[in-house]
N, C-alpha and C positions, 0 to 999 in steps of 0.2 A: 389605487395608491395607498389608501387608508389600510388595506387589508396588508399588503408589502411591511409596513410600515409598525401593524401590528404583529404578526409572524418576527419581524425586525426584533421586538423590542421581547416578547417572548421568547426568544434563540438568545438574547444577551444576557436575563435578566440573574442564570446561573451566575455565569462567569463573573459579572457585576458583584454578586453577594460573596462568590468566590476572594475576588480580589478586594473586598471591602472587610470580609474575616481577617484577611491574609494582613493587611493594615494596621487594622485594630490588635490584631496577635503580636506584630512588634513593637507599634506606638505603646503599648499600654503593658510589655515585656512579658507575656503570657507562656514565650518559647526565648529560647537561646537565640539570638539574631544573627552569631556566629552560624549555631547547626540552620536557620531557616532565615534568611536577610533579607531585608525589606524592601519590599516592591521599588522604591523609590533611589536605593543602592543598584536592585540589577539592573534597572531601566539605566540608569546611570553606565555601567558596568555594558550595555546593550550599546548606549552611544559611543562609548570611548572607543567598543571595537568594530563599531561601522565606522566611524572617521580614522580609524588606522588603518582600513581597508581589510583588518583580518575577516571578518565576518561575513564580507563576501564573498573571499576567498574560501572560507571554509563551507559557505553556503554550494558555492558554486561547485566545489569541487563534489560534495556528497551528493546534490542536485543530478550533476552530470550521470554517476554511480548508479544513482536507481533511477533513472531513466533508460538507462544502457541496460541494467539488469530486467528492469522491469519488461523494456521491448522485447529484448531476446527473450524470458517468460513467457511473454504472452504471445510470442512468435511459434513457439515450440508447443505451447500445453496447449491454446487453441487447436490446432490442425490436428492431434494427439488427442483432446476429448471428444471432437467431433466423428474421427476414424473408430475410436475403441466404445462411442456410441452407437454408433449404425452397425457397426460388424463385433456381435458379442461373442462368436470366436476369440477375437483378438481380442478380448478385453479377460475371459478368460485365461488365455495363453498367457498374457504378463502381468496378471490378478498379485502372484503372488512378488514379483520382482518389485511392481509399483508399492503394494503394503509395506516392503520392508523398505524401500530408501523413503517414504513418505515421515516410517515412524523413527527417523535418525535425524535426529538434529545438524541444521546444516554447520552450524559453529563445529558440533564434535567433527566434523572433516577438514576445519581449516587448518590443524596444524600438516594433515597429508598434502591441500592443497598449498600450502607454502614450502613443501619441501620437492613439489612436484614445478610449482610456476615461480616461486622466490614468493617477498611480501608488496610485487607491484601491483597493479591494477586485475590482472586476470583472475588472483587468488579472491577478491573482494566480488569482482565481476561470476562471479564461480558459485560464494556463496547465496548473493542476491539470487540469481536464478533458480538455485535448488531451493530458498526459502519460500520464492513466491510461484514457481512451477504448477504445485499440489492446490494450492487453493483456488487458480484456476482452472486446472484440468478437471477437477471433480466438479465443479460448479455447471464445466460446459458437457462434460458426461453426462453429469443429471438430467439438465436442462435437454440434452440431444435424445437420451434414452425413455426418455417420461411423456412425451405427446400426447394428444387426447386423442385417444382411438375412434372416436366419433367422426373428427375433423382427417384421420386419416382413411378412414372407408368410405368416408362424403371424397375424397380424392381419385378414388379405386373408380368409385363411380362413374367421376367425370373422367375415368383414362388419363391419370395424371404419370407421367413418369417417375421414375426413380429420382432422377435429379428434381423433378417442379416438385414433390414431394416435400424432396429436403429443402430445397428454397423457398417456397411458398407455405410451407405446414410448420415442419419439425425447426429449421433456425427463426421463423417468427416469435416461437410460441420459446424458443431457449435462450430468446434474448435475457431476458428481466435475472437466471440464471446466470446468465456468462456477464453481465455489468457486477451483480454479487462477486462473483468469482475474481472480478480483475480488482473491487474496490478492496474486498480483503487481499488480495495480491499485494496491492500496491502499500498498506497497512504494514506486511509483512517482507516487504521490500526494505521501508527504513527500518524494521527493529535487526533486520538481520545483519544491514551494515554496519549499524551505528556498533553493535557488537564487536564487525569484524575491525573495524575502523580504531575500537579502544585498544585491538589485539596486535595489529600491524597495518601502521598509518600512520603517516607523518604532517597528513592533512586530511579537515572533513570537521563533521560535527563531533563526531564522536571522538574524534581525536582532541579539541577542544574541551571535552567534556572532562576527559581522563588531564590533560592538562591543567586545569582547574583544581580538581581534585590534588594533583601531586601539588600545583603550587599554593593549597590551604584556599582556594578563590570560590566558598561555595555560592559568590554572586554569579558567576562564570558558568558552574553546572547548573543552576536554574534558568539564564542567558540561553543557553544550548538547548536545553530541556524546552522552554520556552517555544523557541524557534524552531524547533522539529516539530512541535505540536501544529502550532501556525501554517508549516509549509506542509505538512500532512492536509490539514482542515481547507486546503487552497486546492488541493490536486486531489483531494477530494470530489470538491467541489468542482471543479471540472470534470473530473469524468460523469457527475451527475447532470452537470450540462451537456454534455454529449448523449447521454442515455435518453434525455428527455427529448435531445432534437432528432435523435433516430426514431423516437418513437413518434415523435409528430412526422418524420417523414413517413413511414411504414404505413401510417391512420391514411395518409394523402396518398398513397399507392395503392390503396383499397378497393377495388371498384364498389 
């Protein structure tokens, strides 16, 4: 408990000093409180748009957004790094197609996908997945392509198939890769909404944020800001819970 506890207090102590500069910067008028407003305003500014229900609303709706993108992602670049890992044929044959849509920002394609699907849900659903596609699929290539050749001719040995192979050797040892892969995934899930969301979006965080901004509210853009950090550091954290109890189960599957 005592070790929890202190881990606890070491993981806050930035954001603590953080938020005690940030204080002292306005109490004491160090900055413009207009351009940077004081902690005690957007907290403020935080309540007034959870008891009008916007900030649910706008939580929920961007929530939904990179969930939906992020599954389809990792629905697609999974199955996709594991193939183009095992068969380096096919990983040469679309070497050159994956480099070039990897190095094209998925934003320079939203004004093609709003004139392809309108500015509803698909156009937004569209970006997220081309955003967060690449940082999983390379993660789990690597991870699939890189084994320890040791642990794969200790398999030859024992007559291992093709498939116990890849179940038992090569995705054991490409986990710790492919949890990397989805965490940056998921990172680059919000930055790419919140983008599309400022562009065309009538709801979301990032539509709040540009909100803010037109209407002079810089308590509002840090409210948002805020909030996207938080619900990153949360989904975070869960997939790091999940990693950890895949890997206590895998330890229990061991003979």
């Amino acid at each position: 408990m005592w070790q929890i506890f202190k881990s606890f207090c070491i993981k806050c102590t930035m954001p603590a000093c953080i938020l005690l500069l940030w204080h002292l910067g306005t109490a004491w008028h160090w900055w413009d409180t207009y351009i940077v407003p004081s902690p005690v305003k957007v907290w403020n500014s935080l309540k007034e748009l959870a008891s009008s229900g916007l900030l649910l609303h706008h939580v929920g709706t961007s929530v939904l957004r990179v969930a939906a993108g992020f599954s389809i992602a990792a629905a697609l670049a999974l199955p996709c790094g594991i193939l183009l890992g095992l068969c380096h044929r096919a990983h040469a044959f679309f070497y050159s197609l994956l480099e070039f849509f990897r190095n094209v920002p998925p934003l320079a394609l939203l004004p093609m996908l709003i004139l392809w699907f309108g500015i509803g849900e698909t156009s937004k659903l569209c970006i997220v997945v081309l955003a967060t596609f690449f940082p999983i699929f390379l993660n789990t290539l690597d991870g699939i392509s890189r084994p320890d050749t040791s642990l794969l001719e200790t398999g030859q040995v024992f007559g291992f198939s093709q498939f116990a192979v890849f179940w038992h050797i090569r995705l054991p040892m490409a986990i710790p890769c492919i949890f990397t892969g989805l965490r940056i995934g998921l990172g680059y899930s919000w930055r790419s909404l919140i983008g599309a969301e400022m562009i065309a979006a009538s709801a979301g965080l990032g539509y709040m944020i540009l909100d803010g901004e037109e209407m002079a509210r810089p308590d509002i853009i840090v409210a948002g800001i805020l909030t996207i950090g938080l619900l990153g550091v949360f989904a975070d954290f869960l997939l790091t819970a999940i990693k950890r109890r895949s890997t206590l189960l895998q330890g229990g599957n061991q003979p």
